[in-house]
Structures are given as C-alpha cells and as structure tokens.
C-alpha positions in Angstrom: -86.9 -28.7 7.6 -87.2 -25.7 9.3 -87.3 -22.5 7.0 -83.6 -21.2 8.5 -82.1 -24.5 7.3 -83.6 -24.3 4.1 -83.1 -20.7 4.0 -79.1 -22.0 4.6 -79.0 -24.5 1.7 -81.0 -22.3 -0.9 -78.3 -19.7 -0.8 -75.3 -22.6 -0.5 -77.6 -24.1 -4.2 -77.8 -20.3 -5.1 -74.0 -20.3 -4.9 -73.4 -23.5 -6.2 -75.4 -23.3 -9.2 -73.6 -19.8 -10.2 -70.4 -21.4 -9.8 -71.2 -23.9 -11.7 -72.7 -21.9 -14.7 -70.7 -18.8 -14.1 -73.9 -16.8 -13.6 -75.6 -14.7 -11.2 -77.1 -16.1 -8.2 -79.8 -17.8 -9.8 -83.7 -17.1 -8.5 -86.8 -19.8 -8.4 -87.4 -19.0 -12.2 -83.5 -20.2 -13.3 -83.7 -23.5 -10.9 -87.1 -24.5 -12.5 -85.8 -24.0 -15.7 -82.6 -26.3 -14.9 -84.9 -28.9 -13.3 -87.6 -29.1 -16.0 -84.0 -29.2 -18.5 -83.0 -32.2 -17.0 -86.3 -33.9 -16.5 -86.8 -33.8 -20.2 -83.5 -35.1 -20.8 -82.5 -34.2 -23.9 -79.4 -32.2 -23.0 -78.9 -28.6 -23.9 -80.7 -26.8 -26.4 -82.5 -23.6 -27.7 -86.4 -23.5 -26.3 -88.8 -21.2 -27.3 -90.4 -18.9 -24.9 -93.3 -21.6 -24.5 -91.1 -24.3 -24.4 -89.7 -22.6 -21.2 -92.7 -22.1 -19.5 -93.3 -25.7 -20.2 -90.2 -26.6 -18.6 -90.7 -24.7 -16.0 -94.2 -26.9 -15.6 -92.7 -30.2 -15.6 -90.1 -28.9 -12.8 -92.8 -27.9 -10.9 -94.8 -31.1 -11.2 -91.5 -32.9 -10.9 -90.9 -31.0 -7.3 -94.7 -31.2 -6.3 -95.0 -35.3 -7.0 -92.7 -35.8 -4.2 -95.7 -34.6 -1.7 -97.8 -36.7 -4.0 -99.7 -34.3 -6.0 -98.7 -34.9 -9.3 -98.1 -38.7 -11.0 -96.3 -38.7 -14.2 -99.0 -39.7 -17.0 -96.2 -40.6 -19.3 -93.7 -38.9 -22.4 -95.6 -37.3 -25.9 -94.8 -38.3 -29.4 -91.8 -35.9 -29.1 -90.6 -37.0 -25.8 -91.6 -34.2 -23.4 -93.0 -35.5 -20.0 -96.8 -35.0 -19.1 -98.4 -35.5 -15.4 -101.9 -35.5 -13.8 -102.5 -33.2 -10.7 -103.4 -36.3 -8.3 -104.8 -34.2 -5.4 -105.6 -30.4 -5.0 -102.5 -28.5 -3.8 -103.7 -26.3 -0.9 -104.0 -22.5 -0.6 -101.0 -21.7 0.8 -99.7 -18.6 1.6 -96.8 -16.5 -1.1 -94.4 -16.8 2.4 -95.3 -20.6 2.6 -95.1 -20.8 -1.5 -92.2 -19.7 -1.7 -90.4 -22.0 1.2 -92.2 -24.9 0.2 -90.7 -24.5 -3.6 -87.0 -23.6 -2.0 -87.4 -26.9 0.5 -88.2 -29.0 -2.6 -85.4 -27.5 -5.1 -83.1 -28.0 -2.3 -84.4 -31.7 -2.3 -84.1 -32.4 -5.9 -80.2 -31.0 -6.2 -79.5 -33.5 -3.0 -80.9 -36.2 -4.3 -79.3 -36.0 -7.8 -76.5 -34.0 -7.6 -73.4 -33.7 -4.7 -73.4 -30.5 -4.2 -69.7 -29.2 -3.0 
C-alpha cells in the first residue's frame, strides 16, 4: 500500500473507531490497546497500568507476525498470549515506524471487522 492510501484508511479507522466508542479520534496507543483487548479475548475489563502495556505487546506482536516476525509460543496459566520474536525486525526509520504500524492496524480492522 502506498503511504497516501494508508494515510486515507487510518483516518476513515480513526473515524470509525471514535464513532464507534464515542471518543476522540483515537491515536496508535488507543488502537494497540483495542487490538491487544481483543487478542486476549476476555472481553472488557479493568487492567492495570502493566496490564496495558502488556496489551499493548501482544497487539504489537499480533500486527508484527503477519510480516513473520513474531510466532505465537502459546497462552499462560491465566490465559494471556505469549510470542517469540522469530526474526530481528529491522531499523527502520520513526517516518517508516510509524506507516508500517498504521498499514498493519489498518490490516487487522479489515480483516476482522467491516468497517462502514
């Protein structure tokens, strides 16, 4: 994807997702969150500060296993996901970071939500 379309589709998901939960436009930070919510499955809740950071983790290895760098290892005694860095990430530039998290956030809501 080029970075105007994905530019286009974050801000449509930015839209979407404050529609949705009558918020703010939501940043990186607030989409992780979401994502690592829903990959631990266990519905809504109150987390801790470290439990959000955590979350925030396993949305990130969630995103970065679909370019193969992370493998999910399996779920703890108390459910929560763990995953193995498979392959060194590269140094990529903030600029190129920051598409590269957008492209695959935009991914993960397309391919598990229709988004209107």
């Amino acid at each position: 994807m080029k970075a105007s379309e994905v530019n286009k589709k974050w801000s449509e998901l930015q839209r979407v997702i404050a529609q949705e939960f009558d918020m703010e436009l939501p940043d990186i930070k607030v989409l992780l969150f979401l994502i690592g919510v829903q990959e631990l499955g266990k519905g809504p809740q109150t987390f801790s500060k470290r439990q959000k950071e955590e979350l925030m983790h396993i949305a990130t290895c969630r995103l970065f296993s679909a370019m193969g760098f992370y493998e999910l290892r399996g779920l703890d005694d108390d459910g929560w996901p763990h995953w193995e860095l498979i392959k060194p990430i590269p140094n990529y530039t903030l600029l190129e970071q920051e598409l590269i998290m957008k492209s695959l956030i935009v991914d993960y809501f397309e391919d598990t939500y229709t988004l209107s």
